[in-house]
C-alpha positions as CSV (number, residue, x, y, z in Angstrom):
1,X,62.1,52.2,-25.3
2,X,61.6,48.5,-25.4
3,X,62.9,46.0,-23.4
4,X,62.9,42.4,-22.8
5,X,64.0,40.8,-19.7
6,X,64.6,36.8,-18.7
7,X,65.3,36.0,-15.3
8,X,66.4,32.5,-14.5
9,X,67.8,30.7,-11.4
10,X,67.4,31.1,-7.8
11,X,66.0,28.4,-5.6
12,X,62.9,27.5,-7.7
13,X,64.5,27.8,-10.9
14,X,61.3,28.9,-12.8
15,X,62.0,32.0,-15.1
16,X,60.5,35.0,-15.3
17,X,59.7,37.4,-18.6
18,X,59.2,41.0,-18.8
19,X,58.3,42.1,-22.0
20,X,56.8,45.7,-23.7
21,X,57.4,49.1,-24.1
22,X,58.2,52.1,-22.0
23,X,58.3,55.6,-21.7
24,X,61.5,57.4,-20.2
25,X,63.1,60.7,-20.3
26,X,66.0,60.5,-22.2
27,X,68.4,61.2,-19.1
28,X,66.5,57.7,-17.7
29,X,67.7,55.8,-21.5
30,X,71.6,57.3,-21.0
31,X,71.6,56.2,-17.4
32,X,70.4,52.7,-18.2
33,X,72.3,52.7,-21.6
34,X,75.9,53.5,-19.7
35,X,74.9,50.8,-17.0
36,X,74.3,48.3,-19.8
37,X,77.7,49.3,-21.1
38,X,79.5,48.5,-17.8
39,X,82.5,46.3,-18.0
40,X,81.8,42.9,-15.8
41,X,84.0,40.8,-14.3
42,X,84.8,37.6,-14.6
43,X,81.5,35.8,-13.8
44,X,81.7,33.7,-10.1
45,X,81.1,30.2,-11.2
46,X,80.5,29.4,-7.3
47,X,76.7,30.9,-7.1
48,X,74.2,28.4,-6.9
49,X,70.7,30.0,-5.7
50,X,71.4,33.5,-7.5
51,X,69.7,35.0,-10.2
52,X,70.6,35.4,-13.5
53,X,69.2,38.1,-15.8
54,X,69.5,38.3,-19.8
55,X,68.6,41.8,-20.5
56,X,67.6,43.9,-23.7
57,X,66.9,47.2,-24.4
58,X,66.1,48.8,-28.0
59,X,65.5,52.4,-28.7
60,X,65.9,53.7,-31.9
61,X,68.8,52.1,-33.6
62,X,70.7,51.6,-30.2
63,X,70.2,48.3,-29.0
64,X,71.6,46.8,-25.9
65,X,72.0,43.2,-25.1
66,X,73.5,41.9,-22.2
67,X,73.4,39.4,-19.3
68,X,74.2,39.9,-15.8
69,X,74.3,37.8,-12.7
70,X,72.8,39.2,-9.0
71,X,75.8,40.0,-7.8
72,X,76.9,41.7,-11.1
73,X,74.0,43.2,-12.0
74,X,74.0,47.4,-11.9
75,X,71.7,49.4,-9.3
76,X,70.3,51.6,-12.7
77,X,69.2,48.1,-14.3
78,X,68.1,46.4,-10.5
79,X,66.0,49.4,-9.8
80,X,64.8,49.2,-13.5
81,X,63.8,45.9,-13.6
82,X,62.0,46.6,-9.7
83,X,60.1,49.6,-11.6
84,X,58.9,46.6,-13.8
85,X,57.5,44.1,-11.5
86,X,56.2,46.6,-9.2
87,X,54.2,47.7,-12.8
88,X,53.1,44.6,-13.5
């Protein structure tokens, strides 16, 4: 699966990109896929310091496009995107 992640914000403000391609089992793609599917709500317009994440995943001809804030932002996809940096 590839994926493509931007996350912007917090105190600092300088971004960070994750970028590449992954191996997972294909219960790991469905549980990311149905968190990426996840209806948000309306998005807080009072957060200042949080993050904000733009994320993409692509496998096959399923592709997933989606942005999240912290608050928002599913545990499937958080712990994902922790997988990541802990990788890098």
């Amino acid at each position: 699966m590839k994926y493509k992640i931007l996350i912007e914000g917090g105190f600092a403000a300088i971004p960070k990109r994750y970028e590449g391609e992954v191996i997972l089992t294909s219960q790991e793609m469905d549980v990311l896929f149905t968190a990426m599917e996840a209806v948000l709500p309306a998005p807080n317009e009072a957060l200042r310091d949080a993050f904000s994440y733009h994320i993409r995943l692509e496998h096959g001809n399923r592709i997933y496009d989606k942005r999240f804030n912290e608050p928002d932002l599913p545990n499937a996809i958080r712990n994902f995107v922790t997988q990541l940096k802990q990788g890098a």
